[in-house]
C-alpha positions as CSV (number, residue, x, y, z in Angstrom):
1,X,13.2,-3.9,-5.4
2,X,9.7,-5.9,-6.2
3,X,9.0,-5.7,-9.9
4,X,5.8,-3.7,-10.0
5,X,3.9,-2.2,-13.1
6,X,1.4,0.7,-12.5
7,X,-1.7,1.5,-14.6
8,X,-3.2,4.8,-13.6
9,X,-6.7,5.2,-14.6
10,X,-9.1,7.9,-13.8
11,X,-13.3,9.1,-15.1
12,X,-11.6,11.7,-16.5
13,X,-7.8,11.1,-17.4
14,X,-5.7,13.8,-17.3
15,X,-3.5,12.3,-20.3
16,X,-0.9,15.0,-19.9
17,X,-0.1,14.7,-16.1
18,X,-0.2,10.9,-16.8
19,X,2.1,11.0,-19.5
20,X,4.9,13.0,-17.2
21,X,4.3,10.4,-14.4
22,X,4.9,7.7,-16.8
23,X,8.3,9.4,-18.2
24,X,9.7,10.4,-14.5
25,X,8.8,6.5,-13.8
26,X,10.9,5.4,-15.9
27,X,8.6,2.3,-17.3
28,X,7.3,1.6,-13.8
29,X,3.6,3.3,-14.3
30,X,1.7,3.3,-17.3
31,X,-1.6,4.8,-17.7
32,X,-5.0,4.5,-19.2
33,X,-6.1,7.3,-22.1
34,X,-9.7,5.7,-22.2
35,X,-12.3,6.8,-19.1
36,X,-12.0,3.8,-16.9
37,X,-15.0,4.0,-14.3
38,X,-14.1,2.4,-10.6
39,X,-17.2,1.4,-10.4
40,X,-16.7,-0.9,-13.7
41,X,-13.5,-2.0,-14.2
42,X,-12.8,-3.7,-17.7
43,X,-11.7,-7.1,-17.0
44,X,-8.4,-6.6,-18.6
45,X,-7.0,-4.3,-16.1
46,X,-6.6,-7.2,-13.7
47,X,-4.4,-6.9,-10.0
48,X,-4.3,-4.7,-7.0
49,X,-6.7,-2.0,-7.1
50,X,-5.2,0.7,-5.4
51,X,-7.6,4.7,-4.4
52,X,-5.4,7.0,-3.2
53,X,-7.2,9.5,-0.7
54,X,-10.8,9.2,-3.1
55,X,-13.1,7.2,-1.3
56,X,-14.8,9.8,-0.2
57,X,-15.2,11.6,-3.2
58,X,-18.1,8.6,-3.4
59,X,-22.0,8.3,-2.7
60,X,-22.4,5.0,-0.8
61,X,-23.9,3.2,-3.2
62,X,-21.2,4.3,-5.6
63,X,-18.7,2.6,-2.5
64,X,-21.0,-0.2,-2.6
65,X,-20.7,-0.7,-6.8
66,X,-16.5,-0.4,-6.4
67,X,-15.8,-3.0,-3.6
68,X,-18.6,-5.3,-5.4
69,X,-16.5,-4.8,-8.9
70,X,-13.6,-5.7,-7.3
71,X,-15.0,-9.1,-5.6
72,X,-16.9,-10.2,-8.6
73,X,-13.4,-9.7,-10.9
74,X,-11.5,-11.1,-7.8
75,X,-9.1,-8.1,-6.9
76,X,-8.6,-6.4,-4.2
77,X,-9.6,-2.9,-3.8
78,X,-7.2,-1.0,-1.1
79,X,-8.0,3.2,-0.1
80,X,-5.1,4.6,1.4
């Protein structure tokens, strides 16, 4: 098995939900407490950026300002 570390982030991190993910992973997903934007990324959080079913959740122009974070960082930014 690949050895892969998850950082959940959300606008609005639900901390508790985040915190039993993290346990039932077993150290393989950590999470974010702070409000991490998609649409601004800090710089630290570097790797695979990964949008599980939320695209759509997004004005175009808020699309636009996600994949455009991701290139000027150089990530990639996957919605599946």
């Amino acid at each position: 098995m690949p050895d892969v570390q998850l950082t959940l982030t959300d606008l609005y991190p639900n901390t508790s939900a985040f915190e039993d993910l993290a346990e039932q992973s077993q150290g393989a997903m950590d999470y974010e407490m702070r409000p991490i934007s998609a649409t601004n990324v800090p710089c630290e959080l570097d790797g695979l950026r990964t949008m599980f079913l939320s695209m759509h959740h997004f004005r175009p122009n808020e699309a636009q300002a996600i994949l455009e974070n991701a290139v000027v960082q150089r990530t990639s930014a996957m919605d599946r």
